[in-house]
DONUTOR-847142 format. One record per residue: residue number from 1; x, y, z of N, C-alpha, C in turn. Coordinates in pm, whole numbers, plus 50000, padded with zeros to 5 digits. Layout:
REM residues N
R   num   n.east   n.north    n.up   ca.east   ca.north   ca.up   c.east   c.north    c.up
R   NUM        X         Y       Z         X          Y       Z        X         Y       Z
...
***
This chain:
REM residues 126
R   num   n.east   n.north    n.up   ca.east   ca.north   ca.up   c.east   c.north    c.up
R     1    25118     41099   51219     25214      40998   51182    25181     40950   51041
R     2    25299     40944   50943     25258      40894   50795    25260     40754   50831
R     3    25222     40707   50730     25210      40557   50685    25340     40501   50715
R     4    25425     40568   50619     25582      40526   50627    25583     40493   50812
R     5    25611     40540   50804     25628      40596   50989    25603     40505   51125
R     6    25441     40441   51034     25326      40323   51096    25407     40227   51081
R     7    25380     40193   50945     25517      40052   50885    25613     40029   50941
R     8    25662     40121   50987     25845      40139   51047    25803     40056   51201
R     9    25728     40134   51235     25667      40077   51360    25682     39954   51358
R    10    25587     39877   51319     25559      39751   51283    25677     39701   51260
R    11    25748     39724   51188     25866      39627   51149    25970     39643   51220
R    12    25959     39724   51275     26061      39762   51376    26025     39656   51547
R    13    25878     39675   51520     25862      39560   51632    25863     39418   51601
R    14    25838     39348   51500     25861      39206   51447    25971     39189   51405
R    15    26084     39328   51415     26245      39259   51434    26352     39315   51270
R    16    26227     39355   51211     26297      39360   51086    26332     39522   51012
R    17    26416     39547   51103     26477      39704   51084    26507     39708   50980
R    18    26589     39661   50860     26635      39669   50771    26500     39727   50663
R    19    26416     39661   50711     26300      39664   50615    26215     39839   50654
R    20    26228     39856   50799     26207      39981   50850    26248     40112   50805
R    21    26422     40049   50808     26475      40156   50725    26445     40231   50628
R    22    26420     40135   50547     26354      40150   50415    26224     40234   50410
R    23    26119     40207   50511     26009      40284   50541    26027     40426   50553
R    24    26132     40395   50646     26170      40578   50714    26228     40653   50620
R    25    26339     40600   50533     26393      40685   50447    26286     40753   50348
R    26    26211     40686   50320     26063      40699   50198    26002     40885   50308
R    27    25968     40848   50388     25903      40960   50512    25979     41044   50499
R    28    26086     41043   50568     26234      41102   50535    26241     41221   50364
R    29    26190     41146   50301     26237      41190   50167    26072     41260   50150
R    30    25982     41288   50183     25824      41301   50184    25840     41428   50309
R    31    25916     41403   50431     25914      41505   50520    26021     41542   50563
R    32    26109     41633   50492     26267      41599   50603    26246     41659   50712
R    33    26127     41717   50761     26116      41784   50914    26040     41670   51020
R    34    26025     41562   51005     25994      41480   51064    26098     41455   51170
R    35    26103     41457   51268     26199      41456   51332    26195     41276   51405
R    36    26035     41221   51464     26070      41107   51441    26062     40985   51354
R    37    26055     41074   51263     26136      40964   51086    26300     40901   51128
R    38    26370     41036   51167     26475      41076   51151    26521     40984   51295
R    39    26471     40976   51422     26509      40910   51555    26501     40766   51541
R    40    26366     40709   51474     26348      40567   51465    26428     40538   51348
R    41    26467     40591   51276     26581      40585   51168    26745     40554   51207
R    42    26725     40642   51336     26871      40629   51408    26876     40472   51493
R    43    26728     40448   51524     26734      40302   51627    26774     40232   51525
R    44    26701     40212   51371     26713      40096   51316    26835     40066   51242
R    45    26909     40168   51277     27057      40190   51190    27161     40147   51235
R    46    27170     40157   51389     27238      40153   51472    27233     39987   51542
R    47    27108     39926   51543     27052      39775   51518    27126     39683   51464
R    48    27120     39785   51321     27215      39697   51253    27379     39726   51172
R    49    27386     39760   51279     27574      39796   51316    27570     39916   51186
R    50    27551     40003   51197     27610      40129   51077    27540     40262   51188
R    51    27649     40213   51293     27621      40338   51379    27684     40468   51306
R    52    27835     40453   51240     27810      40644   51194    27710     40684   51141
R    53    27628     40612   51069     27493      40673   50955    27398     40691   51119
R    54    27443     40622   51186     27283      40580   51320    27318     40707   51401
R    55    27458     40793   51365     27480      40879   51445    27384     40990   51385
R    56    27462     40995   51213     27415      41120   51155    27234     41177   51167
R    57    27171     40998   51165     27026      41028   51179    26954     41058   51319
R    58    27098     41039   51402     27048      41101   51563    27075     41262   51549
R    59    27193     41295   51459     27197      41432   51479    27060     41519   51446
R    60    27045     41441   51280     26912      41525   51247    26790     41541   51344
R    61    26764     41389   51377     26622      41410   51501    26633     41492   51561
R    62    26747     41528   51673     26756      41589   51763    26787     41755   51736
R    63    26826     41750   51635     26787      41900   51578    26644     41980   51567
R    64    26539     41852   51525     26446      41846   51511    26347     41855   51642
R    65    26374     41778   51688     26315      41734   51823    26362     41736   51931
R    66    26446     41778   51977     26556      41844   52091    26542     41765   52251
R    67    26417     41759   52262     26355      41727   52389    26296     41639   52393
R    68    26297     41515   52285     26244      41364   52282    26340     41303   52340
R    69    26304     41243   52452     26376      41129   52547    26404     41007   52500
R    70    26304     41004   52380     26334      40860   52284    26458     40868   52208
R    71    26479     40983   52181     26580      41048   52054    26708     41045   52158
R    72    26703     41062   52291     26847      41077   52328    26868     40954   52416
R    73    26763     40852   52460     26789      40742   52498    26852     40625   52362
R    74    26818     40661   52203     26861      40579   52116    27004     40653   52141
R    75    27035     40776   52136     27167      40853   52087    27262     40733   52191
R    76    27202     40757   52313     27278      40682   52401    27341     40549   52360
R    77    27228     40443   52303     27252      40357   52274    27354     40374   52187
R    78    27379     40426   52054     27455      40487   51929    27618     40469   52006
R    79    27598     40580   52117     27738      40621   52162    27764     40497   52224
R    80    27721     40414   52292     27756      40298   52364    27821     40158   52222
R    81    27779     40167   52161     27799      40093   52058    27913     40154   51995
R    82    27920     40246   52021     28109      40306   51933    28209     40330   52052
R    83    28184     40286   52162     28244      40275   52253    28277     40419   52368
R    84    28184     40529   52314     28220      40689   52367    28161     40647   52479
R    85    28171     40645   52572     28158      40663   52725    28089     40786   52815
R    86    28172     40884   52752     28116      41043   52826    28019     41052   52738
R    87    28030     41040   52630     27879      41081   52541    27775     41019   52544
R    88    27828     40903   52581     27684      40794   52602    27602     40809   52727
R    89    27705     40841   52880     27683      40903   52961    27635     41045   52976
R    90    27614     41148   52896     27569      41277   52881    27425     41265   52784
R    91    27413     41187   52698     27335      41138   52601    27194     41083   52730
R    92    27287     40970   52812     27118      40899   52910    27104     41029   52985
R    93    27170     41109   53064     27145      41184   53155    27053     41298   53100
R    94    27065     41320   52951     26958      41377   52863    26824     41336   52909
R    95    26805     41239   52901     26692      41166   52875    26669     41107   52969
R    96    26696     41108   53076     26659      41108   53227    26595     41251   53247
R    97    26693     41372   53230     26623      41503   53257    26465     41516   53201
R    98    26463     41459   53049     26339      41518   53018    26239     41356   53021
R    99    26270     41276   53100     26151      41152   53068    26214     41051   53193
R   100    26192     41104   53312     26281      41077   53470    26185     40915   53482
R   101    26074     40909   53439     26009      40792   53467    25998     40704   53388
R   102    26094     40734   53336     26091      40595   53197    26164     40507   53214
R   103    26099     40398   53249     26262      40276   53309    26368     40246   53174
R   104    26357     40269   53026     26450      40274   52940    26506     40403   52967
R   105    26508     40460   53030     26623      40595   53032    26701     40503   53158
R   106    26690     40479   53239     26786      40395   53340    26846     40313   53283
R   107    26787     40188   53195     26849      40084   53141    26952     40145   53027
R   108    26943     40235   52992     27065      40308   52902    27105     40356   52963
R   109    27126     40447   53044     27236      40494   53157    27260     40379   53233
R   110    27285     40260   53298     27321      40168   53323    27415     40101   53213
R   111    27382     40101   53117     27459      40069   52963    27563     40139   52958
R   112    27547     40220   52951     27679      40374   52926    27797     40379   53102
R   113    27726     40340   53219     27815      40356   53320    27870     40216   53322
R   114    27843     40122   53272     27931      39954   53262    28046     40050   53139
R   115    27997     40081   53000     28114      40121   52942    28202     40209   53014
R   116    28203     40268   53093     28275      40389   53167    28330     40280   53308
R   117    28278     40228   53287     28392      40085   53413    28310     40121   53574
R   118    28160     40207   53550     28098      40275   53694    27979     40132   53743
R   119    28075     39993   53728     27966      39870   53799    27853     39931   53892
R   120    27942     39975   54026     27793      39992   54088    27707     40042   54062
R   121    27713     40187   53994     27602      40283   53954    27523     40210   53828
R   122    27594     40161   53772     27583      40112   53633    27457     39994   53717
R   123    27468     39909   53807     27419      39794   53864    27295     39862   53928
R   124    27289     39986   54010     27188      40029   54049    27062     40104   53896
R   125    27136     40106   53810     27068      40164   53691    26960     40081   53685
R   126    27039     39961   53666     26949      39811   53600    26828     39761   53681
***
């Protein structure tokens, strides 16, 4: 993990994505094969409402990293925030397949089946 990367961390946990961004793009521009430069790039983008860019930096991760559950539980989030439904729903079920014990893969598929109007399932997610 670069520095950039660490930082992002950090600021990403005391709230201040904007400032993250900034971290990741630096990594980003130092590694474009970083794939999670490119995922925590998509959380902090998408944070702060510029989900098409929060999309484009989900595409790259996941090009990258295909099989990070982190990368398709943010995608999820992404699609839920632009209102796609099936994608947001195909996106958690991703990331259920590859990370079944992660209670944030439920809490985003619970997210995505309220947008799709699926209360109960959506209620058993949570």
């Amino acid at each position: 993990m670069t520095n950039h990367v660490a930082a992002a961390r950090r600021l990403i946990e005391a709230g201040r994505t904007d400032l993250a961004a900034r971290e990741l793009r630096d990594a980003i521009a130092r590694d474009p094969g970083d794939g999670t430069a490119h995922g925590l790039l998509s959380l902090c983008l998408t944070n702060d409402g510029h989900h098409p860019q929060a999309l484009a930096a989900s595409d790259a991760a996941l090009r990258l990293v295909p099989e990070d559950a982190f990368a398709w539980r943010v995608r999820t989030v992404i699609f839920v925030n632009l209102h796609r439904s099936d994608d947001a729903q195909t996106a958690a079920e991703q990331a259920l397949r590859l990370d079944p014990g992660h209670s944030q893969s439920f809490v985003v598929r619970g997210q995505a089946r309220l947008l799709a109007g699926l209360y109960e399932s959506a209620l058993a997610d949570f």
